[in-house]
Backbone as CSV, one residue per row, in Angstrom:
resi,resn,N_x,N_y,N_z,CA_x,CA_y,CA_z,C_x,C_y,C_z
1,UNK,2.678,29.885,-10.516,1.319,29.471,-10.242,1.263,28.040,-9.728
2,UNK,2.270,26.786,-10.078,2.330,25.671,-9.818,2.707,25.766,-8.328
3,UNK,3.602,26.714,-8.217,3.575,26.188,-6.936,3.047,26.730,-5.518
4,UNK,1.948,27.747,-5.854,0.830,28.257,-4.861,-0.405,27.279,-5.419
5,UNK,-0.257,26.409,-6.236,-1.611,25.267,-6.308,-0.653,24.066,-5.339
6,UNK,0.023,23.797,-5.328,0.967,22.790,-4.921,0.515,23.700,-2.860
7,UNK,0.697,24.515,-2.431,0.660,25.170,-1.311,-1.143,24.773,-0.822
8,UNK,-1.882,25.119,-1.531,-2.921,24.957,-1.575,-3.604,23.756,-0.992
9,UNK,-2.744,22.622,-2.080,-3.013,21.270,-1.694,-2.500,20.928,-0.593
10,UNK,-1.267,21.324,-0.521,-0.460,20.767,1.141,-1.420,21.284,2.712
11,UNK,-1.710,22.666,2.199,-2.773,22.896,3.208,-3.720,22.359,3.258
12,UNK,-4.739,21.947,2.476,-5.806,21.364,2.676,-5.802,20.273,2.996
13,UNK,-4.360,19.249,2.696,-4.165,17.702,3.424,-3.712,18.053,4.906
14,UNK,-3.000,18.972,5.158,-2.690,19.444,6.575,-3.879,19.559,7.620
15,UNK,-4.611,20.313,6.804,-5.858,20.558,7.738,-6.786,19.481,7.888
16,UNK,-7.061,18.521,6.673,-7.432,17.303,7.053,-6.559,16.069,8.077
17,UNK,-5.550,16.166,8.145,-4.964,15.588,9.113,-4.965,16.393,10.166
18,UNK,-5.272,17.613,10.592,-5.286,17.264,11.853,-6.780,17.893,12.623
19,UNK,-7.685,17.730,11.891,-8.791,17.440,12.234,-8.997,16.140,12.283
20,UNK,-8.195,14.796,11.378,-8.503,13.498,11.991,-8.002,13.575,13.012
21,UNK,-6.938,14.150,13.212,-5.788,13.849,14.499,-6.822,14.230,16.229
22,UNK,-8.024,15.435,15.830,-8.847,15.942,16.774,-9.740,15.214,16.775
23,UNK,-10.219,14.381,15.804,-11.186,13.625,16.076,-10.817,12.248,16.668
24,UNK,-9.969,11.792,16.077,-9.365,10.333,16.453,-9.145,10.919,18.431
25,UNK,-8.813,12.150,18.520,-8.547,12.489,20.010,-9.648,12.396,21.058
26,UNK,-10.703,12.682,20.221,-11.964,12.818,21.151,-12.786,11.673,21.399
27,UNK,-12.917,10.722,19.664,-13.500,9.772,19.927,-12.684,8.485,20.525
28,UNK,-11.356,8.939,20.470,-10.593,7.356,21.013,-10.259,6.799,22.113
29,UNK,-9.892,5.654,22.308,-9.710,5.459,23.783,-8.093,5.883,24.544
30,UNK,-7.640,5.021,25.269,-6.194,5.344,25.267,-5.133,3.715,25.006
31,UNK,-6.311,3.549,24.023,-5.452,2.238,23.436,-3.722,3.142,22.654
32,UNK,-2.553,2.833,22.830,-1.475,2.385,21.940,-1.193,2.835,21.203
33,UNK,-2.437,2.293,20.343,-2.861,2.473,18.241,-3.183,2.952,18.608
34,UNK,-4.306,3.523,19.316,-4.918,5.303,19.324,-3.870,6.593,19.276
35,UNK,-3.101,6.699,20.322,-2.218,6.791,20.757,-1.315,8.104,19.438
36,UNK,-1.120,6.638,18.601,0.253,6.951,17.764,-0.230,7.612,16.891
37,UNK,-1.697,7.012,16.361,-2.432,7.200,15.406,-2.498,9.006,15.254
38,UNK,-2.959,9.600,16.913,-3.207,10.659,16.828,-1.889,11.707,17.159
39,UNK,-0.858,11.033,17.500,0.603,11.785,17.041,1.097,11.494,15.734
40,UNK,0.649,10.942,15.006,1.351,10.565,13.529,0.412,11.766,12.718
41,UNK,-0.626,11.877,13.024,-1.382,12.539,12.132,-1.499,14.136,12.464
42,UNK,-1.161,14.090,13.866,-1.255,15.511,14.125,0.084,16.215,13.650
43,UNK,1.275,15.767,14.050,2.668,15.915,13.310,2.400,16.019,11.768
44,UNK,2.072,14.850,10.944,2.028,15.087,9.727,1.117,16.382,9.030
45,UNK,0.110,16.836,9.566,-0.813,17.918,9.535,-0.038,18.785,9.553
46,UNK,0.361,19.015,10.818,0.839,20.211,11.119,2.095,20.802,9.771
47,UNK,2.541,19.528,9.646,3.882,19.172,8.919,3.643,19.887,7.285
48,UNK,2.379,19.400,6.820,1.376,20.092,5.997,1.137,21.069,5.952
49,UNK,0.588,21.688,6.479,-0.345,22.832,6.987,0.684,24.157,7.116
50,UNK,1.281,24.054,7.514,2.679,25.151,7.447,3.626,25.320,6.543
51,UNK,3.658,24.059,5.847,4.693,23.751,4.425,3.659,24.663,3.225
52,UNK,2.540,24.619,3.492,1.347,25.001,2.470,1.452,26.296,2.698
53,UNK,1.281,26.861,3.555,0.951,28.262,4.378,2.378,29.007,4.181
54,UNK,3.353,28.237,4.114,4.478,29.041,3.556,5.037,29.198,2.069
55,UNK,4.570,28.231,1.029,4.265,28.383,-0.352,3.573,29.071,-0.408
56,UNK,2.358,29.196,0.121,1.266,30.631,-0.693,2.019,31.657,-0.450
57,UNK,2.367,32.209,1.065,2.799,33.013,1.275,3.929,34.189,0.923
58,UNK,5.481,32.568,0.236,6.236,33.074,-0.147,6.084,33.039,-1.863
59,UNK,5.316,32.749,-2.724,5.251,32.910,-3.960,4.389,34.546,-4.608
60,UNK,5.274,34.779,-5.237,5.260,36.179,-6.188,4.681,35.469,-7.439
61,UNK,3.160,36.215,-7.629,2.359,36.472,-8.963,3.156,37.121,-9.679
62,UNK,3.629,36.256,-11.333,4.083,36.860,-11.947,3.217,36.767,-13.331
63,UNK,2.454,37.895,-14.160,2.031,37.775,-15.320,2.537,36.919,-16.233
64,UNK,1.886,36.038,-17.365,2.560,35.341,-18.037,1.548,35.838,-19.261
């Protein structure tokens, strides 16, 4: 169970990073720091978001 709550969380920081990563995209300029800002976060999301999505996925409910 710890570790489909642990999956859970990784997804939901995933998906918040890379909705900043879409927003920082739309509202930013093409400063640099914009730039990195929105490859650091979209990588780390993603990085998230699939690490999560593969804990739920691969964990077996076991009665306790």
């Amino acid at each position: 169970m710890e570790k489909r709550v642990l999956g859970i969380i990784l997804t939901l920081l995933g998906v918040i990073g890379l909705i900043y990563a879409g927003f920082s995209f739309m509202n930013g300029g093409a400063e640099t720091r914009n730039i990195k800002a929105i490859i650091f976060f979209g990588i780390l999301g993603a990085v998230f978001f699939f690490s999560g999505i593969s804990l739920i996925k691969n964990t077996k409910d076991k009665p306790t």
